[in-house]
Each structure stands twice: as structure tokens, then as C-alpha cells.
C-alpha positions as CSV (number, residue, x, y, z in Angstrom):
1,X,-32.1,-10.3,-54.5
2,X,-34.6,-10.4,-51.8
3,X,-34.3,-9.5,-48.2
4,X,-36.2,-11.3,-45.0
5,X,-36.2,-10.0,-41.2
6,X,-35.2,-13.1,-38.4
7,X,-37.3,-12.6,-35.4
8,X,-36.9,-14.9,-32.3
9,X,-38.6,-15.9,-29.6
10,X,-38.2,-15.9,-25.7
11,X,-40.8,-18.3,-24.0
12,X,-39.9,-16.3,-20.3
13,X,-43.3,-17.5,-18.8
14,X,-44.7,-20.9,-19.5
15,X,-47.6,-23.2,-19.2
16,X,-49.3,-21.2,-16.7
17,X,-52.4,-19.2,-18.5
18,X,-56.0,-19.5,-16.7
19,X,-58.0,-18.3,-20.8
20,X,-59.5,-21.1,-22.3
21,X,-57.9,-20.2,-25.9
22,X,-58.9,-23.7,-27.9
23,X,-55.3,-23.4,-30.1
24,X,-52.4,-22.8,-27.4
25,X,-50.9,-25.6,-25.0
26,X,-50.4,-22.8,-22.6
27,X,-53.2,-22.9,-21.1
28,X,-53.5,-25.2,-18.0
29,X,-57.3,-26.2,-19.3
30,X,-56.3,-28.6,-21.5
31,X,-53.3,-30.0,-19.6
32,X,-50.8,-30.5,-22.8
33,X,-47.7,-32.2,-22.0
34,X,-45.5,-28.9,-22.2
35,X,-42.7,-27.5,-20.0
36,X,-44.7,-25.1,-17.7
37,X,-42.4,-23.0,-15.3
38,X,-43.3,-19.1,-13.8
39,X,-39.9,-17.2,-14.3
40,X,-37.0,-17.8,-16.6
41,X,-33.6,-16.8,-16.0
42,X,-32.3,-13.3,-16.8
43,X,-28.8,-15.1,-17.4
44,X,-30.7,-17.6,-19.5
45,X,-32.3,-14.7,-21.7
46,X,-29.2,-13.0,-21.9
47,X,-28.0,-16.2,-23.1
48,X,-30.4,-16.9,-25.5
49,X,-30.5,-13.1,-27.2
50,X,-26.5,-13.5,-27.4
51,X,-27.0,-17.1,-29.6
52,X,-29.6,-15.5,-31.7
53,X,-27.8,-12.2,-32.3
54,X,-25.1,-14.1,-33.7
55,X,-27.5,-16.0,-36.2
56,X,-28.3,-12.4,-37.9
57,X,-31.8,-11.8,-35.8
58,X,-32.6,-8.3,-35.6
59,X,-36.0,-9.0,-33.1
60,X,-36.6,-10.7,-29.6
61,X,-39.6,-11.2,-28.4
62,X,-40.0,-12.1,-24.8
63,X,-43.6,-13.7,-24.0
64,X,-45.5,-14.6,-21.1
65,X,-48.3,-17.0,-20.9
66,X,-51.8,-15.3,-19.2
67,X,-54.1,-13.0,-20.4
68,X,-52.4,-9.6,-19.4
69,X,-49.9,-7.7,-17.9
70,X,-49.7,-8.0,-14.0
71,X,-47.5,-5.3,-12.1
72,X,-45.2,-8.7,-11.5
73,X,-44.7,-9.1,-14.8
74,X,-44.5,-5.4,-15.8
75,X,-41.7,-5.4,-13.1
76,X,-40.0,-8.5,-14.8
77,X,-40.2,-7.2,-18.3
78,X,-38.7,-3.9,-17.9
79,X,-35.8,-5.6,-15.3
80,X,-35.2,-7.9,-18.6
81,X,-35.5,-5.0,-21.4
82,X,-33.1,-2.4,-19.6
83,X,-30.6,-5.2,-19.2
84,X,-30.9,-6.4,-22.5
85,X,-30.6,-3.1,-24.2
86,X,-27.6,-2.7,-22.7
87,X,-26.0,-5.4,-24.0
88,X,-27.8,-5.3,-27.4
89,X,-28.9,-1.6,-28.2
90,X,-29.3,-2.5,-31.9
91,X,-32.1,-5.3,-31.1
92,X,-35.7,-4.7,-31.3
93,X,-37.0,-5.4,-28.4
94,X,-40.4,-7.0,-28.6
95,X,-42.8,-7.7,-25.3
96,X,-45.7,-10.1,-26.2
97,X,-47.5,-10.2,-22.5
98,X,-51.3,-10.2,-23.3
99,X,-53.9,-6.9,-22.7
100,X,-51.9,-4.0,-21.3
101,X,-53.3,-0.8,-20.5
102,X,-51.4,3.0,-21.8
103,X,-49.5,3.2,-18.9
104,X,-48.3,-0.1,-18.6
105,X,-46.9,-0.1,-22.4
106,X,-45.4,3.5,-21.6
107,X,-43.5,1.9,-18.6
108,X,-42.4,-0.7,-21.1
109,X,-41.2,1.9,-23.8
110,X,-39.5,3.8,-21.3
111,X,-37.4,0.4,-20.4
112,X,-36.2,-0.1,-23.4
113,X,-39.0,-2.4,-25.5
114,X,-39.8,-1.2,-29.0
115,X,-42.0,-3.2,-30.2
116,X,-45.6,-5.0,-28.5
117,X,-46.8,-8.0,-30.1
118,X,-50.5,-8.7,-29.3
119,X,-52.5,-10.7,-32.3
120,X,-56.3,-10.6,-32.9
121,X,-56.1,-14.1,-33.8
122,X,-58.9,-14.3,-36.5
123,X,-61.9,-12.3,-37.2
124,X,-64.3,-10.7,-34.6
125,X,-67.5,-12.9,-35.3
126,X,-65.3,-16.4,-35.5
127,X,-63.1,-15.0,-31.8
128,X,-66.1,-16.4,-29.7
129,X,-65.6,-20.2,-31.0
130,X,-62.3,-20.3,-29.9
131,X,-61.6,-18.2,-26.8
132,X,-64.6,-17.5,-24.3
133,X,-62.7,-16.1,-21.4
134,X,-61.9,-12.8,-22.9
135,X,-63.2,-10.6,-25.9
136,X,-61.0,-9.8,-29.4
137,X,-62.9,-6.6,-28.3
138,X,-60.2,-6.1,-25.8
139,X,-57.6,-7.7,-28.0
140,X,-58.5,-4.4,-30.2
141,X,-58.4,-1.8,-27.8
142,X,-54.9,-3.2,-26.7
143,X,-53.5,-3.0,-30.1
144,X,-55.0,0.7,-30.0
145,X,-53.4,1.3,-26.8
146,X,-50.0,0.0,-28.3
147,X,-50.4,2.7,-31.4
148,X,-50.9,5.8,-28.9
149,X,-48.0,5.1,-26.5
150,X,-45.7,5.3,-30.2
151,X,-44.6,1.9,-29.3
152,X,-44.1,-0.4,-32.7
153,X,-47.0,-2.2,-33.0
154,X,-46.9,-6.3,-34.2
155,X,-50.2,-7.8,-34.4
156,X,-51.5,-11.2,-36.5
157,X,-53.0,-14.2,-36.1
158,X,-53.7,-18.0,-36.7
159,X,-55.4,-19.6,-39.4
160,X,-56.4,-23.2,-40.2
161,X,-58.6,-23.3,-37.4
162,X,-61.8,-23.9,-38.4
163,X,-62.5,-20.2,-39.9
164,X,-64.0,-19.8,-43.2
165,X,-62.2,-17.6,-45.4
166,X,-64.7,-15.1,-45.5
167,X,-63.6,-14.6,-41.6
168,X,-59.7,-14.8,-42.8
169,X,-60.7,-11.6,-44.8
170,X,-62.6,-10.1,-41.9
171,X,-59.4,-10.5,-39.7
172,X,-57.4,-8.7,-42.7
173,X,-59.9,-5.8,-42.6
174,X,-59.4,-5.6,-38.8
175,X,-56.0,-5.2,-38.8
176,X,-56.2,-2.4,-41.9
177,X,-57.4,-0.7,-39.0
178,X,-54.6,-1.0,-37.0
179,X,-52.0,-1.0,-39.7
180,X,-49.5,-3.0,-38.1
181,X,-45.6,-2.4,-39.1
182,X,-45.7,-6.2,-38.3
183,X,-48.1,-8.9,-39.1
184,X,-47.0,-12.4,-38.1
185,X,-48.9,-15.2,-39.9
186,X,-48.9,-18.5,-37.9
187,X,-50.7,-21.8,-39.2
188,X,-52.4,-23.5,-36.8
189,X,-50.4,-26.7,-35.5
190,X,-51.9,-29.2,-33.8
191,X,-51.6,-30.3,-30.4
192,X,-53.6,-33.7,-29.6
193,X,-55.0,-32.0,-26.1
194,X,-56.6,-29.5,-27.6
195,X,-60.3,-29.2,-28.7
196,X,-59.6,-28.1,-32.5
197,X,-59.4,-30.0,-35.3
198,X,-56.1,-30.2,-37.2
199,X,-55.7,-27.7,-39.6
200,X,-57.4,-28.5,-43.1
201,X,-55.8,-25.9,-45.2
202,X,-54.4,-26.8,-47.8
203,X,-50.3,-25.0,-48.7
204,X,-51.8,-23.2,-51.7
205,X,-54.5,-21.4,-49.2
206,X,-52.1,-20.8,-47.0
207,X,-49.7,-19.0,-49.4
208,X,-52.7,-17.4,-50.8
209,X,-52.8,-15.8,-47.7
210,X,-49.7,-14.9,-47.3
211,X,-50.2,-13.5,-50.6
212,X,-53.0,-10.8,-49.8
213,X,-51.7,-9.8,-46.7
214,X,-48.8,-8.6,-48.3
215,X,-51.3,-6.9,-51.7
216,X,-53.0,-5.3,-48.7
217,X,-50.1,-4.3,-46.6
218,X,-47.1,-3.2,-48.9
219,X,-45.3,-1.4,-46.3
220,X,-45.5,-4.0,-43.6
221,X,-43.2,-6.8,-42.4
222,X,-45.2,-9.5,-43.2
223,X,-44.2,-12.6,-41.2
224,X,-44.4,-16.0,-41.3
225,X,-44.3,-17.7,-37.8
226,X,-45.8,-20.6,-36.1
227,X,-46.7,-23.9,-38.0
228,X,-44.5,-23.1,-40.7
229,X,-42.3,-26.2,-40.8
230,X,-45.0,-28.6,-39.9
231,X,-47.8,-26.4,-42.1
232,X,-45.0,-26.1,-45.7
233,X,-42.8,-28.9,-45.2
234,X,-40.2,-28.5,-48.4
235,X,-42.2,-25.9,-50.1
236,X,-41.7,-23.6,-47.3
237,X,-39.2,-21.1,-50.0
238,X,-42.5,-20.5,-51.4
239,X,-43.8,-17.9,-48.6
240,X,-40.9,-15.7,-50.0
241,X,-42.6,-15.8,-53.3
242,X,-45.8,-15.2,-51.7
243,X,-44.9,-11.8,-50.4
244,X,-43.4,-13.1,-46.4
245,X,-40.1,-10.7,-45.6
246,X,-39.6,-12.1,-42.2
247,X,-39.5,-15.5,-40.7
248,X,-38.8,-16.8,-36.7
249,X,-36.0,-18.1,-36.4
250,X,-34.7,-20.6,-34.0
251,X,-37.9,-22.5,-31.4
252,X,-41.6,-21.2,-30.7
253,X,-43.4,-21.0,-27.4
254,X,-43.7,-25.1,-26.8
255,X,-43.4,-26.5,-30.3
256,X,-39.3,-26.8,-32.1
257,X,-38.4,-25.4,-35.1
258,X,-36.0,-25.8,-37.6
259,X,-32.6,-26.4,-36.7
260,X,-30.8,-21.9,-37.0
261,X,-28.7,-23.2,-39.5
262,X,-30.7,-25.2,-41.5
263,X,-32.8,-21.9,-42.0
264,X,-29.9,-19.8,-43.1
265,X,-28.9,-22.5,-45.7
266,X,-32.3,-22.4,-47.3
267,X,-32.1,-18.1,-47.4
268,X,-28.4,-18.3,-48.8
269,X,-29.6,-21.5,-51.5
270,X,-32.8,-19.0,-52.3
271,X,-30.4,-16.1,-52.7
272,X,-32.1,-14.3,-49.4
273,X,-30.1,-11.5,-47.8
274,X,-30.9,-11.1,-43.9
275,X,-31.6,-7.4,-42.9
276,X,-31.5,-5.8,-39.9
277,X,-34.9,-3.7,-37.9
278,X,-33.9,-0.1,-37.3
């Protein structure tokens, strides 16, 4: 029997980003028809947790649109993490809020957040053609930063988007570097206002993928995140077989995803016991 991680996700900041990153709707450059609003509700995130607690999820990741972590946002984050640890000491607690500097992520530690999630994206030399407002350079040296403060670190990327797969294996020996305990995997999905092309991969790259991340990373959760309804359709049981032990569960930043339950049905059909982070 295999086991699988569900992680969710908390979109607490939306729509309100000033990078130029050509694959997210959050940024206010390409004016994508997405719910954009500055502050969610701590009730609403309590909420939220409490729902996807009950579905088996053992990580919550609360993200913020922009480029990096403001004192205002440092503030909100650790108001959100101390209250939410009291009412769910078991969950990981992830914080995905952009670049953050030592002490910032040790203000975050100390609030109760176990995890930082902050992805490389792709490959150093292909970073440039999609993003031109910030370097992976500093994407890098966050990721570092995340390592020294002992906070877990969870870093990935997206692929379909116009990389060629000798940059895919670039952004693999990148983040041997780092050695992530968590790699999420998303597949691009496209977004009609923004300036990529739709993803051409085809399911067998992409499971390929999956496939040597977890030959190169036999100790990590390797997770399969954005795109991965739209990108696997009914073959998605086959990123199990690939080598994926964790999955999000429940909606992403501005796109839907499966309905909870019809997740759990496919794990309990596949004979897929849900685990729990400790």
C-alpha cells in the first residue's frame, strides 16, 4: 500500500503583485479576470484550515501575491500562524510570501510556521524569459536563507512553459543544491491573459518528470500541485506510479480543483493511505 501527503492552500493575498512573472494571474500586468482582494479574514482562514483538517490534510500553506515579505505582511502572517497553531498544533504550517530575509523567516519560525515555500520556478538561464522584474538569483539565496533559520524548506517549480528539457534538468540540479524536504511539481495551466503559450507537454513528459525528481530525490516529498487536473485529466493515478507522495488538495491560488472528495475516492479506489507531516 502506498501512502500520499494532502497539502492545501490559503490564497490570503490576491491579485495584487507589481513582478511581471509571464505564468501567474496575480500579477496586475496582465489584468486576468481573477478575484483580487489585500487581506483575507482570519475567521475565514480559521475556517478554511478547520474544513481541510477534516479532509486528512496535514499542510496549510498560506500565500500572498508580491515579490516579498513586507513588515505588513510579516505582521499578518505571524497574527495568522500563532492563532492557527493554537487551534491546530499538529498542522504544518507553511508560509509562501516571496523573498524574505533571515530575520524575517526567524520571526516566522518563532510564530509558529514550519515550513517556507518559495519555488525557483525553472532553471537559471531559461528565469530571464519569464520573469524580468526580479532574479532566480534571489529566488536562490531565499531558499538558502530558509535552510539556515532550520525552517522546513519547500521549493519547485513549473514546467510546460516553453523550457527545453535540458533546462528542466538544470532546475533539478539547482534544487540538489538546496535539497528540499518538499518539491512541489506544478504544470503550467494556461490563462488566456497571459503571454505564454499553453503548455505543449505531453502526460508521458510530464510523468517522466515526476519520475526523476523522485530517482534524484528519494527522501523528499515530492508533490504534485498546480495544473494537475487540467495537465492529467483521468490518468492523473499515474503520478503515484511515477514516484508523487503528496498532492494539494482542495482549490489553488485563482484556478479550482477537484472537488475534496472526489480526490479521496480516487486514493481509496488506488488503495492510497493518507499520512500525516510530523
Amino acid at each position: 500500500m502506498k501512502n500520499v501527503y494532502l497539502c492545501s492552500i490559503s490564497n490570503i493575498v490576491s491579485g495584487t503583485c507589481l513582478e511581471d512573472c509571464k505564468f501567474c494571474t496575480q500579477s496586475v500586468k496582465y489584468k486576468a479576470n481573477i478575484e483580487r482582494y489585500e487581506k483575507k479574514d482570519v475567521k475565514k482562514v480559521l475556517e478554511e484550515a478547520q474544513a481541510l483538517v477534516n479532509l486528512g490534510a496535514s499542510g496549510f500553506c498560506l500565500v500572498t501575491a508580491g515579490k516579498s515579505l513586507t513588515p505588513k505582511v510579516l505582521d499578518y502572517i505571524s497574527f495568522l500562524a500563532e492563532e492557527l497553531k493554537v487551534k491546530f498544533p499538529k498542522l504544518n504550517l507553511i508560509a509562501c510570501n516571496g523573498t524574505a530575509t533571515k530575520q524575517q523567516l526567524k520571526q516566522l519560525k518563532n510564530s509558529g510556521i514550519d515550513s517556507y515555500n518559495h519555488n525557483l520556478e525553472t532553471s537559471q538561464n531559461f528565469y530571464s524569459q519569464i520573469c524580468t522584474t526580479h532574479t532566480w538569483k534571489e529566488r536562490f539565496e531565499t531558499c538558502e536563507n530558509i535552510k539556515e533559520v532550520g525552517l522546513r524548506l519547500c521549493t519547485g517549480g513549473i514546467i510546460g512553459m516553453g523550457e527545453i528539457d535540458s533546462d528542466r534538468q538544470d532546475f533539478l540540479n539547482s534544487l540538489q543544491k538546496l535539497n528540499p524536504e518538499s518539491i512541489p511539481i506544478n504544470f503550467y495551466h494556461h490563462n488566456e491573459a497571459l503571454p505564454l503559450k499553453p503548455n505543449n507537454l505531453t502526460i508521458n513528459q510530464g510523468l517522466e518528470f515526476i519520475s526523476e525528481t523522485r530517482k534524484r530525490f528519494p527522501n523528499s516529498i515530492v508533490m504534485v500541485a498546480g495544473g494537475r487536473e487540467s495537465f492529467f485529466g483521468q490518468e492523473q493515478y499515474k503520478i503515484f506510479e511515477a514516484g508523487a507522495n503528496a498532492i494539494i488538495i482542495g482549490n489553488y491560488l485563482t484556478t479550482k480543483g477537484n472537488e475534496p472528495h472526489r480526490d479521496l475516492e480516487m486514493l481509496k479506489k488506488l488503495n492510497i493511505s493518507i499520512i500525516h507531516l510530523h
